[in-house]
N, CA, C and O atoms as a Maestro MAE file, in Angstrom:
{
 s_m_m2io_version
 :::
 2.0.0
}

f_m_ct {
 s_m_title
 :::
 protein
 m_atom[332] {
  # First column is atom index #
  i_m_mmod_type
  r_m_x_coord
  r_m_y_coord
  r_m_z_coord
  i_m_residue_number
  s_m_chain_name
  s_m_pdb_residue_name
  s_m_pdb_atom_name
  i_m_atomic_number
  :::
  1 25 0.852 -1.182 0.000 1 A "UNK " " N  " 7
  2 3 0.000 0.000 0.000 1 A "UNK " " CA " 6
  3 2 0.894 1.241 0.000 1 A "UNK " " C  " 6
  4 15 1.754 1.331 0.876 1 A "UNK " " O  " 8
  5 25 0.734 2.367 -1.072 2 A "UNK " " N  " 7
  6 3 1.098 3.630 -1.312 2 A "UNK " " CA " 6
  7 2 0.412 4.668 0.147 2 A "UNK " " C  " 6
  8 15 -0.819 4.674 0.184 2 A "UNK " " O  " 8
  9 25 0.881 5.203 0.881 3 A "UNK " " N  " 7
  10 3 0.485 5.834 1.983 3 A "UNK " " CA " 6
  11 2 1.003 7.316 1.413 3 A "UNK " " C  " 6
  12 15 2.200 7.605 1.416 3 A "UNK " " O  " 8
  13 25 0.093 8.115 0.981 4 A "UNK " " N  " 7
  14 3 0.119 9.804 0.714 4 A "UNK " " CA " 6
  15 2 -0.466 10.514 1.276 4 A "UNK " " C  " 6
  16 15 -1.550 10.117 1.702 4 A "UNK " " O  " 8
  17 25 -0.046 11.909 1.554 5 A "UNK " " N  " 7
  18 3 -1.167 12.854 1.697 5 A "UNK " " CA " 6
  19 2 -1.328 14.020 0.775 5 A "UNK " " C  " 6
  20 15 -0.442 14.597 0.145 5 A "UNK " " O  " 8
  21 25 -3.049 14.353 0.812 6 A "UNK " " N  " 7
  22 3 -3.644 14.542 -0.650 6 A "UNK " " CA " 6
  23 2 -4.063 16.280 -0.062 6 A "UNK " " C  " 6
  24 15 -5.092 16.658 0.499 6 A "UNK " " O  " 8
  25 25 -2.974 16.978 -0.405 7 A "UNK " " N  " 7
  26 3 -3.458 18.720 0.125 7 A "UNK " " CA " 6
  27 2 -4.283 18.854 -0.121 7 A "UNK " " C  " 6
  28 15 -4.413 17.766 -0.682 7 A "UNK " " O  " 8
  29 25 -5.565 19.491 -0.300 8 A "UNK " " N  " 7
  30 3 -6.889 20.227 -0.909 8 A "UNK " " CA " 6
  31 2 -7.169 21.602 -0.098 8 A "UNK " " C  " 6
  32 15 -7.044 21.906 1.088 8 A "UNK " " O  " 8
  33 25 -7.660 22.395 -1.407 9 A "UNK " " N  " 7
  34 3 -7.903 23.712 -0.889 9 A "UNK " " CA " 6
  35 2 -8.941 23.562 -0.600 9 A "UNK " " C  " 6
  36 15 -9.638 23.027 -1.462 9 A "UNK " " O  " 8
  37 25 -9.592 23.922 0.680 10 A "UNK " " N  " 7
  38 3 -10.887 24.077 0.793 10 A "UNK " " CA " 6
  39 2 -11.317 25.302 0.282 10 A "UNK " " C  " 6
  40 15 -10.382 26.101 0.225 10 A "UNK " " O  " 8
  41 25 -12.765 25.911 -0.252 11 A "UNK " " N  " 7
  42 3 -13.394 27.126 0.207 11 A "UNK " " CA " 6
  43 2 -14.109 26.980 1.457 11 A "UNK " " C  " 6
  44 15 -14.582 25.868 1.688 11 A "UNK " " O  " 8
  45 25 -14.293 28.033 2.421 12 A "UNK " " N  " 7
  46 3 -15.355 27.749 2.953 12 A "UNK " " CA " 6
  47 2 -16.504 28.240 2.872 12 A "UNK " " C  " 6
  48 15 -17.581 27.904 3.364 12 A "UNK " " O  " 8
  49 25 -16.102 29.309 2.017 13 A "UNK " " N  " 7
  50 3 -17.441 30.171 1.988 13 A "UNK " " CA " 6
  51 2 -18.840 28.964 1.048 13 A "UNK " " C  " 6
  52 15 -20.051 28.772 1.154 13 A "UNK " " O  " 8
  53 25 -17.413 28.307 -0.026 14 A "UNK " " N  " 7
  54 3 -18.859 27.817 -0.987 14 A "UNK " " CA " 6
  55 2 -18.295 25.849 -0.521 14 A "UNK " " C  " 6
  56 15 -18.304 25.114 -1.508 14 A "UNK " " O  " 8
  57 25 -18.057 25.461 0.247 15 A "UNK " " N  " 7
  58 3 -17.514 24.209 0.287 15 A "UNK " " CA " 6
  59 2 -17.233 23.197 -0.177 15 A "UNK " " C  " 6
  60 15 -17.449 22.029 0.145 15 A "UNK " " O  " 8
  61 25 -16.413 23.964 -1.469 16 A "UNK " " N  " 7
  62 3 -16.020 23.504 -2.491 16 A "UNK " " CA " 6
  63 2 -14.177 23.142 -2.220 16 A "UNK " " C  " 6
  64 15 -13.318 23.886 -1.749 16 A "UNK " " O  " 8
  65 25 -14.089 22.089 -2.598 17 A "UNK " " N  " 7
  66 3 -12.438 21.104 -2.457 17 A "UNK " " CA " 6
  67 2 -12.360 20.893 -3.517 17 A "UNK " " C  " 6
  68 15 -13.022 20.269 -4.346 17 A "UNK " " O  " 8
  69 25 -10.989 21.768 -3.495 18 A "UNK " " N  " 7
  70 3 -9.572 21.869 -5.196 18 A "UNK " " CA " 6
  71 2 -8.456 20.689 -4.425 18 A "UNK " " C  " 6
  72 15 -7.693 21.045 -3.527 18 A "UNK " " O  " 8
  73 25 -8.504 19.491 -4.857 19 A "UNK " " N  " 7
  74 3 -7.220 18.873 -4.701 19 A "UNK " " CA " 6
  75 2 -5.573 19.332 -5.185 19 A "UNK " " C  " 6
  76 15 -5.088 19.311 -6.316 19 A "UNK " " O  " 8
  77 25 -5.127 19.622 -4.261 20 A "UNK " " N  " 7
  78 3 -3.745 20.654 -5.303 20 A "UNK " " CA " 6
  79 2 -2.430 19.617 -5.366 20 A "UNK " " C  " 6
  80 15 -1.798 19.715 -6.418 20 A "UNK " " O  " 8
  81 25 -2.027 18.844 -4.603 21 A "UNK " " N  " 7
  82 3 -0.983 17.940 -4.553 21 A "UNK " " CA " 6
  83 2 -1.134 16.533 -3.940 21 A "UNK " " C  " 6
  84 15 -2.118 16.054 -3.378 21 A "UNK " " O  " 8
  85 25 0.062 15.989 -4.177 22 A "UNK " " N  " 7
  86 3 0.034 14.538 -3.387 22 A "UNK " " CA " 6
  87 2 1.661 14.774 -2.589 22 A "UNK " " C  " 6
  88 15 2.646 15.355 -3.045 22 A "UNK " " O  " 8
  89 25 1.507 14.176 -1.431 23 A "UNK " " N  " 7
  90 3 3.069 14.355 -0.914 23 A "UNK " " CA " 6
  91 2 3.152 12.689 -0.410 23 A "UNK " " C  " 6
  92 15 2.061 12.189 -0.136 23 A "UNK " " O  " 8
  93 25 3.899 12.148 -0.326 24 A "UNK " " N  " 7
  94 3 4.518 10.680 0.074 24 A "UNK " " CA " 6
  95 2 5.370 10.358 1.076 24 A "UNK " " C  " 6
  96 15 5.596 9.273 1.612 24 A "UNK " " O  " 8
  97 25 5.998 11.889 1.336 25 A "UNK " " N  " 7
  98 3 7.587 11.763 2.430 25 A "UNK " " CA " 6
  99 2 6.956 11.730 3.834 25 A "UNK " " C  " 6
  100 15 6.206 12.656 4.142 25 A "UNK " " O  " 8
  101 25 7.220 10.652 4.786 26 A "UNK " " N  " 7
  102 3 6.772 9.461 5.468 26 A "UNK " " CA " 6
  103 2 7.025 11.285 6.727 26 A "UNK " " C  " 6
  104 15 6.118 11.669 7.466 26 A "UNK " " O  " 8
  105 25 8.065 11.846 6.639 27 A "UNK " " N  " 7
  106 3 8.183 12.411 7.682 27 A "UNK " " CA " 6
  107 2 7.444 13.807 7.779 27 A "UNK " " C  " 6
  108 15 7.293 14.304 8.895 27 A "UNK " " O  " 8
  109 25 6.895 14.573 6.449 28 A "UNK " " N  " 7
  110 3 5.809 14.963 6.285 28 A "UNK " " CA " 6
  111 2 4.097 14.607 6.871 28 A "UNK " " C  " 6
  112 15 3.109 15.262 7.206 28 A "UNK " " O  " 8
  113 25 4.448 13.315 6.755 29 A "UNK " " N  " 7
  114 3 3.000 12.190 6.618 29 A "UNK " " CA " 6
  115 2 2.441 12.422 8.396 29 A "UNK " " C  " 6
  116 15 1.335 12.704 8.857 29 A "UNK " " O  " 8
  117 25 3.839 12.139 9.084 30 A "UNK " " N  " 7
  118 3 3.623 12.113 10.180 30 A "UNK " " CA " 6
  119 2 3.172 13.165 11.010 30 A "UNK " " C  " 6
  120 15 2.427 12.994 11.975 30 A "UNK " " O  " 8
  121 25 3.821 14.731 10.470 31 A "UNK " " N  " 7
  122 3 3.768 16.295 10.824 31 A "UNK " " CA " 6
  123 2 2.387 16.303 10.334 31 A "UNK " " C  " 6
  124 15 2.814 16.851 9.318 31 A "UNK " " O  " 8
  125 25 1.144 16.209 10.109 32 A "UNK " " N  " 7
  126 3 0.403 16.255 9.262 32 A "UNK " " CA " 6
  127 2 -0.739 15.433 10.185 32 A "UNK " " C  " 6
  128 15 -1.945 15.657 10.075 32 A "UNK " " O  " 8
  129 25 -0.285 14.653 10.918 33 A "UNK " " N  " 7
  130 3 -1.275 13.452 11.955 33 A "UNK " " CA " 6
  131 2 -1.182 14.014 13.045 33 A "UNK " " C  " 6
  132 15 -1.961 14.038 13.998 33 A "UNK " " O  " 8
  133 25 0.154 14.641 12.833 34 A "UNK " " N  " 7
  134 3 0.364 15.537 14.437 34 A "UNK " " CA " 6
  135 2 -0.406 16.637 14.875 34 A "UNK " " C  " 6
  136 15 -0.895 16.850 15.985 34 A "UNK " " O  " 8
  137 25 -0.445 17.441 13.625 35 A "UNK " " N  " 7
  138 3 -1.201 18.472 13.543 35 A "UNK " " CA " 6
  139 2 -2.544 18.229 13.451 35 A "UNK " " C  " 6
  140 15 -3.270 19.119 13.893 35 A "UNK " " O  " 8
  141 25 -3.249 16.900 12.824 36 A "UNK " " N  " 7
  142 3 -4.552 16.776 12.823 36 A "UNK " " CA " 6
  143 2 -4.733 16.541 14.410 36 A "UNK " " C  " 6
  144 15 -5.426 17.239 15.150 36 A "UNK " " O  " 8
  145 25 -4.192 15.744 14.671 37 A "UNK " " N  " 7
  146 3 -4.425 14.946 16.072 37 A "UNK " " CA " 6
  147 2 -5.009 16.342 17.198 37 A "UNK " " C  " 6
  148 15 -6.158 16.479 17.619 37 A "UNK " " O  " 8
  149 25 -3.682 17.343 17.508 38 A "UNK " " N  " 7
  150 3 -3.636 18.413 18.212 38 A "UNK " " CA " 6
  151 2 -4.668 19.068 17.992 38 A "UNK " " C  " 6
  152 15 -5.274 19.300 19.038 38 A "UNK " " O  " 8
  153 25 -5.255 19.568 16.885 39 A "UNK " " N  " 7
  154 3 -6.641 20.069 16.492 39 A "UNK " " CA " 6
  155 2 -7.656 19.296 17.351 39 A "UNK " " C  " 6
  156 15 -8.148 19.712 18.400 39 A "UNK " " O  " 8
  157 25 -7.898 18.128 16.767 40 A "UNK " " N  " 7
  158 3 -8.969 17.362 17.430 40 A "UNK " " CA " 6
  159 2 -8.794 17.232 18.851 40 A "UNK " " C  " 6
  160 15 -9.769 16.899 19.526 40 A "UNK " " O  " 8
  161 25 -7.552 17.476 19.461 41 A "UNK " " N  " 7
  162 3 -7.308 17.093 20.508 41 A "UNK " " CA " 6
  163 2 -7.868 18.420 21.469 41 A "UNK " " C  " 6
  164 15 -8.332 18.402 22.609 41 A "UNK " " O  " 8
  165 25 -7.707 19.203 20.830 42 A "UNK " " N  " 7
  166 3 -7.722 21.043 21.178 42 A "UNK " " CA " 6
  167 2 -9.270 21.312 21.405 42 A "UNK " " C  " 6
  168 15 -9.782 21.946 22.327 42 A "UNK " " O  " 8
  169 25 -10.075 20.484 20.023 43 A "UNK " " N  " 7
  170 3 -11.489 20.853 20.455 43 A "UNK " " CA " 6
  171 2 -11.962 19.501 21.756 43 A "UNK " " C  " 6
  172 15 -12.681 19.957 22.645 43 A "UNK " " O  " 8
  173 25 -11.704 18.362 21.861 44 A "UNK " " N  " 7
  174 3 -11.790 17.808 22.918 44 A "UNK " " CA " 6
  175 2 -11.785 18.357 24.031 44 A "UNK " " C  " 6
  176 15 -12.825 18.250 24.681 44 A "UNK " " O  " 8
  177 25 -10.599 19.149 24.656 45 A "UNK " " N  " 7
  178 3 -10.263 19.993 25.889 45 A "UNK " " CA " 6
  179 2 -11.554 20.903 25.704 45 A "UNK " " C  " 6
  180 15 -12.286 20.921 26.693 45 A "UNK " " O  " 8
  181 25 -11.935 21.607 24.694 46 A "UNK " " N  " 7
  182 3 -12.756 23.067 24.570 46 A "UNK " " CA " 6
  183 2 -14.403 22.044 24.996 46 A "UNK " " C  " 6
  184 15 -15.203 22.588 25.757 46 A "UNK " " O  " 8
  185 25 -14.686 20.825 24.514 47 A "UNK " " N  " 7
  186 3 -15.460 20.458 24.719 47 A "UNK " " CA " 6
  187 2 -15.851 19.622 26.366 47 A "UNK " " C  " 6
  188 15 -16.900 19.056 26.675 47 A "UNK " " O  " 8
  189 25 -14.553 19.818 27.223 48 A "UNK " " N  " 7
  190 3 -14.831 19.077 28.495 48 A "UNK " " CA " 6
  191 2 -15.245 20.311 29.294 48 A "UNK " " C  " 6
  192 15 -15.973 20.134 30.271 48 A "UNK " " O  " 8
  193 25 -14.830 21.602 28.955 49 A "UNK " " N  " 7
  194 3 -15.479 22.718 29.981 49 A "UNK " " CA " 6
  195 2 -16.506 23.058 29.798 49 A "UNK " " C  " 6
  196 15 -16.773 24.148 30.302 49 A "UNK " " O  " 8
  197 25 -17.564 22.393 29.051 50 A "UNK " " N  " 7
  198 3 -18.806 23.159 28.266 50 A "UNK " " CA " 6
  199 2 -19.669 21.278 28.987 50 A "UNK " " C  " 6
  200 15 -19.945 21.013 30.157 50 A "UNK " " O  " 8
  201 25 -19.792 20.676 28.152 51 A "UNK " " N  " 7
  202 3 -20.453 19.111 28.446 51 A "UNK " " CA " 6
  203 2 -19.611 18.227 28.211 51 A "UNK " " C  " 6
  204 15 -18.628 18.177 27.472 51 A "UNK " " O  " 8
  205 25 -20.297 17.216 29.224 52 A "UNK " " N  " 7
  206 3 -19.633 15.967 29.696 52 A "UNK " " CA " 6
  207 2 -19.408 14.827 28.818 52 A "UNK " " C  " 6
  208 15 -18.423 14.108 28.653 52 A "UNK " " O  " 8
  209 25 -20.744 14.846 28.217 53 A "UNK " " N  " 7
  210 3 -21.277 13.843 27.164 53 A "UNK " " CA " 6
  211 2 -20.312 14.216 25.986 53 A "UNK " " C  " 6
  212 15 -19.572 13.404 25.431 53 A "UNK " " O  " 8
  213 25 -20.416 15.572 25.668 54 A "UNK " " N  " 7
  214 3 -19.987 16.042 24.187 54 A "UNK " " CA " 6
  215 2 -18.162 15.313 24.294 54 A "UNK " " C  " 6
  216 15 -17.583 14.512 23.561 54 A "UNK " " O  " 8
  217 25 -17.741 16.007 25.479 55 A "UNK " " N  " 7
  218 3 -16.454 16.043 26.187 55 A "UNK " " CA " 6
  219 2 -15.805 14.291 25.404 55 A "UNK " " C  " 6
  220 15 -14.884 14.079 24.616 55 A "UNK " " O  " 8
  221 25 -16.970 13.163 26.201 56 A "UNK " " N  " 7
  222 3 -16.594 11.900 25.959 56 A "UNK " " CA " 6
  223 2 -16.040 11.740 24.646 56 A "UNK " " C  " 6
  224 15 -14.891 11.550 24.245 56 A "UNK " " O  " 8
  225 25 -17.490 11.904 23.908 57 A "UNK " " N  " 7
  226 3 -17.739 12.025 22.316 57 A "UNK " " CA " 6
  227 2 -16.167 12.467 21.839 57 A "UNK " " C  " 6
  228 15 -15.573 11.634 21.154 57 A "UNK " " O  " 8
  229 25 -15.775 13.172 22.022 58 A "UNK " " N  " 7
  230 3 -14.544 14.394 21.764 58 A "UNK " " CA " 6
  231 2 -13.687 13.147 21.544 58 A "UNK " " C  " 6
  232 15 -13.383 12.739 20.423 58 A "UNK " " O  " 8
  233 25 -13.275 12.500 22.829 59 A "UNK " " N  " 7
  234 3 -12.231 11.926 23.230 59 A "UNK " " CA " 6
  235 2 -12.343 10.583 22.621 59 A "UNK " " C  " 6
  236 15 -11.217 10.087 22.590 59 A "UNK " " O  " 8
  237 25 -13.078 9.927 22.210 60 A "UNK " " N  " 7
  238 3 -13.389 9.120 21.663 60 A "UNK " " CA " 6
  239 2 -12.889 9.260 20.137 60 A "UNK " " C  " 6
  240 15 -11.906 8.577 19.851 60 A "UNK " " O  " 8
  241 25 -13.353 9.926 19.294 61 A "UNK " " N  " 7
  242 3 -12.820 10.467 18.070 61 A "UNK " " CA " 6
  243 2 -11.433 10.835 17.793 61 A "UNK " " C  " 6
  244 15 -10.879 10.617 16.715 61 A "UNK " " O  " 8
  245 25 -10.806 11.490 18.961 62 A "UNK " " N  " 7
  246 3 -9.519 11.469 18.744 62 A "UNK " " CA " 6
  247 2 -9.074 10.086 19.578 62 A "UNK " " C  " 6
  248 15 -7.881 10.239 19.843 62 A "UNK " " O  " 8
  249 25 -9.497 8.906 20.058 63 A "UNK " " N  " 7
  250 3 -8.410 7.727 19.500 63 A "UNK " " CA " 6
  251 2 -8.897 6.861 18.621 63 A "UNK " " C  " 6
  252 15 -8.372 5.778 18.364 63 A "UNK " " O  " 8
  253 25 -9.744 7.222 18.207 64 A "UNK " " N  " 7
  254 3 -10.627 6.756 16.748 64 A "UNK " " CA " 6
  255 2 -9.393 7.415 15.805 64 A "UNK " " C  " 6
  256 15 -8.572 6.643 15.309 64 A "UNK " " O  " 8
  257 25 -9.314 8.525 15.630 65 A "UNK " " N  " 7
  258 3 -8.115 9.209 14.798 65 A "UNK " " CA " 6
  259 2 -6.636 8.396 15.042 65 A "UNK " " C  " 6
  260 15 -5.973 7.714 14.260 65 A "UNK " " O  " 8
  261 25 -6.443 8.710 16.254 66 A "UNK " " N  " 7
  262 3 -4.288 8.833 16.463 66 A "UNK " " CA " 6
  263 2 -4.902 6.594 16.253 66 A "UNK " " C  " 6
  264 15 -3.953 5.822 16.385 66 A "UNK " " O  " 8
  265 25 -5.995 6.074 16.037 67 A "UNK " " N  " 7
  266 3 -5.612 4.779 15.523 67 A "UNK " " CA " 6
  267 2 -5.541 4.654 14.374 67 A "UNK " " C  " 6
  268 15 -4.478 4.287 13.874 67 A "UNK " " O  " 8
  269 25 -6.605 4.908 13.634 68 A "UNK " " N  " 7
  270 3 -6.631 5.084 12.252 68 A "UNK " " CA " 6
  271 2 -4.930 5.932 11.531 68 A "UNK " " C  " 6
  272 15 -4.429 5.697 10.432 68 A "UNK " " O  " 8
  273 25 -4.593 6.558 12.224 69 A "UNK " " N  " 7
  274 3 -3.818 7.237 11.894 69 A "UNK " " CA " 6
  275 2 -2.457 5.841 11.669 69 A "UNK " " C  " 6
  276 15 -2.016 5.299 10.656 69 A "UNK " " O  " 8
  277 25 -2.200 5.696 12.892 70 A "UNK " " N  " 7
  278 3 -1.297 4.863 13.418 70 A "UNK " " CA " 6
  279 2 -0.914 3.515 12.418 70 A "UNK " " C  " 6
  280 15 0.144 3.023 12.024 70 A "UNK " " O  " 8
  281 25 -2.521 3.164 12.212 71 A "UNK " " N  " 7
  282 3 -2.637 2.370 11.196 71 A "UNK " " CA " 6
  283 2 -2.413 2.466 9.718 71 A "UNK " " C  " 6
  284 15 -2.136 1.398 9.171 71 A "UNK " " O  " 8
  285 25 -2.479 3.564 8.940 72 A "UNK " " N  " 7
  286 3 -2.185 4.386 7.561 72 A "UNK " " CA " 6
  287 2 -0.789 4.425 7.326 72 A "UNK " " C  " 6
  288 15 -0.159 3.905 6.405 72 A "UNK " " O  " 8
  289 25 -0.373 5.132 8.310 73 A "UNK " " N  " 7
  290 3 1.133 5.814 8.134 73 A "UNK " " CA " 6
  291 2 2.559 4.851 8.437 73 A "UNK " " C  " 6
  292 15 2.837 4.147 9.408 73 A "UNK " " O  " 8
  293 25 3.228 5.105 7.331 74 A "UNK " " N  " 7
  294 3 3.940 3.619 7.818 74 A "UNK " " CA " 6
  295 2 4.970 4.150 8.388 74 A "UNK " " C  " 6
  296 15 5.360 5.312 8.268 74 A "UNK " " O  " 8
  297 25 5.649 2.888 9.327 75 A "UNK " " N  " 7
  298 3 6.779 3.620 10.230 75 A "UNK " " CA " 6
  299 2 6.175 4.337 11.442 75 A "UNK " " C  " 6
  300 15 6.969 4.865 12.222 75 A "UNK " " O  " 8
  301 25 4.964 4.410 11.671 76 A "UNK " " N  " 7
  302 3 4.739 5.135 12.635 76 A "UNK " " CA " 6
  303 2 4.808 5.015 13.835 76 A "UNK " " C  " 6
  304 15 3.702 4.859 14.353 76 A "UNK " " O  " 8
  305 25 5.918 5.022 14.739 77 A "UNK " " N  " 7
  306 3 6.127 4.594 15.951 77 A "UNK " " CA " 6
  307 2 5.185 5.057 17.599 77 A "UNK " " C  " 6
  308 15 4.960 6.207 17.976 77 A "UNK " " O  " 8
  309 25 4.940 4.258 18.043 78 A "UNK " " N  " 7
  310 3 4.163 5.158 19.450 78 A "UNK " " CA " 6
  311 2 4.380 6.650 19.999 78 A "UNK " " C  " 6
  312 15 3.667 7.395 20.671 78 A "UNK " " O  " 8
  313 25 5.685 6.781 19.427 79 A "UNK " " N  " 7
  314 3 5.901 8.386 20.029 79 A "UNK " " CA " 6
  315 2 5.970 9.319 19.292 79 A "UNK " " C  " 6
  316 15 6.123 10.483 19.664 79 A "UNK " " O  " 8
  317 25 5.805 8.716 17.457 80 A "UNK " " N  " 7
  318 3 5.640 9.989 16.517 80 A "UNK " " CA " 6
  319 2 4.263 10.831 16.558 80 A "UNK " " C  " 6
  320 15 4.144 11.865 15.901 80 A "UNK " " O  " 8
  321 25 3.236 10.324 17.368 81 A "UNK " " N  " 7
  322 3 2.060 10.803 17.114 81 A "UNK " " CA " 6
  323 2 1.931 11.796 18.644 81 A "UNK " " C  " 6
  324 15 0.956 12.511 18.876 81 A "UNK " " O  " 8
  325 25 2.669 11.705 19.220 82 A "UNK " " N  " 7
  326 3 2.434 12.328 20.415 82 A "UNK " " CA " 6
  327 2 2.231 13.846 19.744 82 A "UNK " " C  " 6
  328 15 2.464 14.221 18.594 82 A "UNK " " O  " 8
  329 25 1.722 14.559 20.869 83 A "UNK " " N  " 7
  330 3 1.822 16.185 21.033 83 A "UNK " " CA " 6
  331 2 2.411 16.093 22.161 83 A "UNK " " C  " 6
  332 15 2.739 17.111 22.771 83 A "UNK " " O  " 8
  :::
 }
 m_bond[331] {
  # First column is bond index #
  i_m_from
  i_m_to
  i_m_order
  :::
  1 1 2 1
  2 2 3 1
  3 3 4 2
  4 3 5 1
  5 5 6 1
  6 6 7 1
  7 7 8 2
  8 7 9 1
  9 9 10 1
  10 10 11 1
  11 11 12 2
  12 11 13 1
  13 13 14 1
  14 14 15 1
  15 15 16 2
  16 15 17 1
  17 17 18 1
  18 18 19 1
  19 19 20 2
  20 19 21 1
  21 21 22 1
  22 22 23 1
  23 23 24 2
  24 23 25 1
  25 25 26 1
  26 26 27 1
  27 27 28 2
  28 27 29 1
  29 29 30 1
  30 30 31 1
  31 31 32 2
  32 31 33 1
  33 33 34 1
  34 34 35 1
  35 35 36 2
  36 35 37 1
  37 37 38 1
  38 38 39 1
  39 39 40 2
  40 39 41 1
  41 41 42 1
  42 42 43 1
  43 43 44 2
  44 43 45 1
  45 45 46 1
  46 46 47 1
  47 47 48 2
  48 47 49 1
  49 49 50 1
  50 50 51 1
  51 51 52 2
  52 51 53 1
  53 53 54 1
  54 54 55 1
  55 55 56 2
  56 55 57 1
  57 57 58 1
  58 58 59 1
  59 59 60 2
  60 59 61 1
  61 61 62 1
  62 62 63 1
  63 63 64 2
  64 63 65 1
  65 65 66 1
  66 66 67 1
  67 67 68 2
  68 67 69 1
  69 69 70 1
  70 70 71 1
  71 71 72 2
  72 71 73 1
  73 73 74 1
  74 74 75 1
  75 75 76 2
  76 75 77 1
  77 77 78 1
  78 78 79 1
  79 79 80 2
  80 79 81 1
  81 81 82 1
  82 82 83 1
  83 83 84 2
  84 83 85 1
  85 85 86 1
  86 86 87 1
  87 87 88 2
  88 87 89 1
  89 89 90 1
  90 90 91 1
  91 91 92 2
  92 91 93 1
  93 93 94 1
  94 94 95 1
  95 95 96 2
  96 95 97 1
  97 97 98 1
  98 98 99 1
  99 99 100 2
  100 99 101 1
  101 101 102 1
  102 102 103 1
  103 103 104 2
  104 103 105 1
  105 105 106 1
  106 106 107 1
  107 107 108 2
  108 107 109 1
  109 109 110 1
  110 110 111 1
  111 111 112 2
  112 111 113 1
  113 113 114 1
  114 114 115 1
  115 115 116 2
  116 115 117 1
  117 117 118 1
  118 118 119 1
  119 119 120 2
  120 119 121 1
  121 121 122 1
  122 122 123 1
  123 123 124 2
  124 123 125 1
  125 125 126 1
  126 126 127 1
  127 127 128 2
  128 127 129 1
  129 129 130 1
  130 130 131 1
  131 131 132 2
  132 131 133 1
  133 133 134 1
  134 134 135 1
  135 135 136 2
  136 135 137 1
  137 137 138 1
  138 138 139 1
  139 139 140 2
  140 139 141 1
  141 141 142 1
  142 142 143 1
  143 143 144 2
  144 143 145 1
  145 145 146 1
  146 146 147 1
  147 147 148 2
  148 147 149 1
  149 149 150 1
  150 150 151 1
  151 151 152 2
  152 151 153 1
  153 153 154 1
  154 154 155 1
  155 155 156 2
  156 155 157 1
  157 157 158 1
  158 158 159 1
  159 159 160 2
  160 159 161 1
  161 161 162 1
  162 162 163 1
  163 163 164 2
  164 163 165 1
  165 165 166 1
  166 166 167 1
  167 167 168 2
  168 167 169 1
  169 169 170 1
  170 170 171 1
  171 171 172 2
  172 171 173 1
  173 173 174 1
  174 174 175 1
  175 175 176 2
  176 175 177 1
  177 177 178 1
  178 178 179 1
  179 179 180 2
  180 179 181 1
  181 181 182 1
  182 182 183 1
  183 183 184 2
  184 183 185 1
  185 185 186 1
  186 186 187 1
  187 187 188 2
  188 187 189 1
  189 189 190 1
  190 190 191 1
  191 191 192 2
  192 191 193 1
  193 193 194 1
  194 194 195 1
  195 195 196 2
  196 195 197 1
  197 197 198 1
  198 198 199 1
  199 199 200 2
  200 199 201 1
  201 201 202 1
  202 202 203 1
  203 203 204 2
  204 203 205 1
  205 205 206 1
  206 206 207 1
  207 207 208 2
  208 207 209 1
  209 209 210 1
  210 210 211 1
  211 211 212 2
  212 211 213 1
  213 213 214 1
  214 214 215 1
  215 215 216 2
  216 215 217 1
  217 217 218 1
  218 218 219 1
  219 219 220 2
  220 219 221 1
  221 221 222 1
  222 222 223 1
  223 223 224 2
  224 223 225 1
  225 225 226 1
  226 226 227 1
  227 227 228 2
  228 227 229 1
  229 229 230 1
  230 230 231 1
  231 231 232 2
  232 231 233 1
  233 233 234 1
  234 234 235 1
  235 235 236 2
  236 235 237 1
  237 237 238 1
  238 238 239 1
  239 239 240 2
  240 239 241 1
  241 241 242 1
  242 242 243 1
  243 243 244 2
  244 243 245 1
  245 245 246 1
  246 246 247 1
  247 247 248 2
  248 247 249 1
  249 249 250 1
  250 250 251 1
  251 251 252 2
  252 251 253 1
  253 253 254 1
  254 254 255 1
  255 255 256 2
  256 255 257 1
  257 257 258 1
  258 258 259 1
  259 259 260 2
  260 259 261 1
  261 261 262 1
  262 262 263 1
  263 263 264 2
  264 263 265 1
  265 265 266 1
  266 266 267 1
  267 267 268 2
  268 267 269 1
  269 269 270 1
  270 270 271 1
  271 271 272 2
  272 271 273 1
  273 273 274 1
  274 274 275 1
  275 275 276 2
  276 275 277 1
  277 277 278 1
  278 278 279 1
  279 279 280 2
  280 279 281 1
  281 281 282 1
  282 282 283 1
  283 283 284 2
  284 283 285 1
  285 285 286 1
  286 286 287 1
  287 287 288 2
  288 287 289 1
  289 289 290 1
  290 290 291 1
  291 291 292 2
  292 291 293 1
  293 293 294 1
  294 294 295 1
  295 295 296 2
  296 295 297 1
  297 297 298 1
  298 298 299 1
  299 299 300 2
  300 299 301 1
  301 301 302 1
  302 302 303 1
  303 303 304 2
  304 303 305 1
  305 305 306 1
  306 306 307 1
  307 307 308 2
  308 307 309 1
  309 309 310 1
  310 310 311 1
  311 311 312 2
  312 311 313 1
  313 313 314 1
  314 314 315 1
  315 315 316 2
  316 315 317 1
  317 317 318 1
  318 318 319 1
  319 319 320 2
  320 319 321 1
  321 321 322 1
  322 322 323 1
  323 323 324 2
  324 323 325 1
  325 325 326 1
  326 326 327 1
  327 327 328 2
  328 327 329 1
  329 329 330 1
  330 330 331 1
  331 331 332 2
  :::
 }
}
């Protein structure tokens, strides 16, 4: 299996996705899971001071993610995904 990541421009105004590149370099791949992860991870935290339920939900999705992730990216060792 070819493991890439596929840039796309979003709009948001009209939510419309321009695919603009493909990148392959494994250490890119990883900066890229990191940064998704931290996002998701960021609204998790924003979601435990507000509700409990939502909070769970949150946390759930991000190890739904850093697995899926874990699983995609090759080479990916337990501590490349950290924040």
């Amino acid at each position: 299996m070819v493991t890439g990541l596929l840039i796309v421009l979003e709009n948001t105004d009209t939510g419309k996705a321009l695919p603009i590149c493909r990148v392959q370099d494994p250490v890119l791949l990883r900066m890229a899971a990191r940064a998704a992860l931290a996002e998701k991870r960021g609204a998790a935290q924003r979601f435990a001071g507000v509700d409990a339920h939502l909070a769970v939900v949150a946390d759930v999705e991000v190890a739904r993610l850093e697995t899926t992730l874990r699983a995609l990216i090759p080479d990916c060792e337990e501590t490349a995904l950290a924040v």
